[in-house]
Wavefront OBJ file of the C-alpha trace (Angstrom):
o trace
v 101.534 -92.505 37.533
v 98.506 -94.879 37.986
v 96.044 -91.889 38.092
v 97.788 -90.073 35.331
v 97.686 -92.939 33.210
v 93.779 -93.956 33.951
v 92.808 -90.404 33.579
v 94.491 -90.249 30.018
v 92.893 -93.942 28.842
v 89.841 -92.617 30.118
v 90.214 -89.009 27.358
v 91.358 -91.803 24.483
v 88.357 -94.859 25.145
v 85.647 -92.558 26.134
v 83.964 -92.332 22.688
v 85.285 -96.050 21.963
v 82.621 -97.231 24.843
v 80.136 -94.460 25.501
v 78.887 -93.225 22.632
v 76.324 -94.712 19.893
v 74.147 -93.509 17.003
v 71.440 -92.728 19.504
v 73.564 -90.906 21.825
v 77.039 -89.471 20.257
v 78.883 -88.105 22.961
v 81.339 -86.380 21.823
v 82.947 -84.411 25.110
v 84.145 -86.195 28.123
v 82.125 -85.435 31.536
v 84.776 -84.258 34.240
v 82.939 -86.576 36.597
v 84.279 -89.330 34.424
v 87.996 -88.169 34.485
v 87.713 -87.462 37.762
v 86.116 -91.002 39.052
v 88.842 -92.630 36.677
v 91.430 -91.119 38.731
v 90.204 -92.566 41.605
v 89.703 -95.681 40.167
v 93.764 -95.241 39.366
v 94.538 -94.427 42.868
v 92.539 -97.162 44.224
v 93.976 -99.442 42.265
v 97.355 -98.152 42.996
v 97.203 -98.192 47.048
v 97.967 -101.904 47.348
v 100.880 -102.106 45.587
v 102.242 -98.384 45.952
v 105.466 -99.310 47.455
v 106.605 -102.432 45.485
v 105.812 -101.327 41.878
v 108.284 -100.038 38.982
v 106.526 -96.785 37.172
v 105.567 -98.558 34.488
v 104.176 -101.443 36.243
v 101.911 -98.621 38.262
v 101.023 -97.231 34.707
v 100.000 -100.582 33.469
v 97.696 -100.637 36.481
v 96.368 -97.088 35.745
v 95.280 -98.416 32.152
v 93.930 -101.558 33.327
v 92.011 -99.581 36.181
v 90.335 -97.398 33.815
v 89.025 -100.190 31.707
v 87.724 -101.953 34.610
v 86.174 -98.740 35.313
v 84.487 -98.585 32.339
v 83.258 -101.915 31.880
v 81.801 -102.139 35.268
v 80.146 -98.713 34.528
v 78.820 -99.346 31.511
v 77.374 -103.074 33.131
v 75.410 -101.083 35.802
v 73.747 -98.829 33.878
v 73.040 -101.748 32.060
v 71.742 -103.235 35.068
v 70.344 -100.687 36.237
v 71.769 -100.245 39.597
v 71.753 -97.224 41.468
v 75.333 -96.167 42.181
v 75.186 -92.242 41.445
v 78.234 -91.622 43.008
v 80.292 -95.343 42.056
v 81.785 -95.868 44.938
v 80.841 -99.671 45.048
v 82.852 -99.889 41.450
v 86.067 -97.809 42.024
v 86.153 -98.821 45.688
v 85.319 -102.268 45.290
v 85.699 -103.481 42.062
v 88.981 -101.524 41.310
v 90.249 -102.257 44.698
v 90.116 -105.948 44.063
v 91.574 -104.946 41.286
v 94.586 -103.054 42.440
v 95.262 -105.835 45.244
v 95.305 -108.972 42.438
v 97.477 -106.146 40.662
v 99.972 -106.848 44.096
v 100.320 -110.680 42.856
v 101.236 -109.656 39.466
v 103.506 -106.434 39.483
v 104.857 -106.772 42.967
v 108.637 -106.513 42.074
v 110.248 -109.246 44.375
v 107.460 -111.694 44.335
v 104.623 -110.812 41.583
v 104.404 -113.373 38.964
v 105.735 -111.039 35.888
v 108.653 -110.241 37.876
v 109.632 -113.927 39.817
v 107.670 -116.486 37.977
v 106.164 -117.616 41.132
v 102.206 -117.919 41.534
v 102.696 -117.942 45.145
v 101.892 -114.080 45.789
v 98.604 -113.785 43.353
v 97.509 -117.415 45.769
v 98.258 -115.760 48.887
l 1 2 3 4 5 6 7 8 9 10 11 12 13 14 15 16 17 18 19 20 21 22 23 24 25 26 27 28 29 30 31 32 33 34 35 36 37 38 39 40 41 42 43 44 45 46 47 48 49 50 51 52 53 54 55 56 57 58 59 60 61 62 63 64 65 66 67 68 69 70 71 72 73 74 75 76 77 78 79 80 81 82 83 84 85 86 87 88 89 90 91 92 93 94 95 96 97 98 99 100 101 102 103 104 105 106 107 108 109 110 111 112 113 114 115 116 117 118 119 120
């Protein structure tokens, strides 16, 4: 459900945060869907077990935007990540484990209340 859902907010924001008046893009590269369903299954591996569906989907959506910030900051930066592991390993992995402290259905703060799962 996580990679589902990133892949599908990565068809609906893709002109929202990669295209301009200098450079309209108007068809989505399948590296791009394909990197944001990583991104979703990344971000999904922590938490796999403990998570309602749409908890996981929540974390699909959230992945994908993550995704595309941090992609849209290196090219910025210009650092060279052809393939972007660092972001949907790294960055979306840190992602998808906070995700455990939030969504986690016995002790994730939505579902309990308690902060003491995002602290640990």
């Amino acid at each position: 459900m996580a990679a589902a859902a990133s892949a599908c907010t990565c068809y609906l924001l893709w002109p929202f945060f990669f295209s301009s008046k200098n450079n309209p893009i108007r068809r989505v590269r399948l590296d791009i869907i394909i990197n944001s369903i990583m991104a979703g299954c990344v971000s999904i591996t922590a938490s796999c077990n403990n998570v309602t569906l749409f908890s996981s989907g929540v974390i699909g959506i959230i992945s994908c935007i993550i995704y595309f910030s941090f992609r849209k900051l290196f090219i910025r930066l210009e650092i060279d990540d052809p393939l972007e592991a660092s972001i949907i390993h790294g960055i979306c992995g840190f992602w998808g484990t906070m995700a455990v402290g939030l969504f986690d259905n016995t002790s994730g703060l939505f579902f309990s209340g308690s902060w003491r799962q995002l602290g640990i």
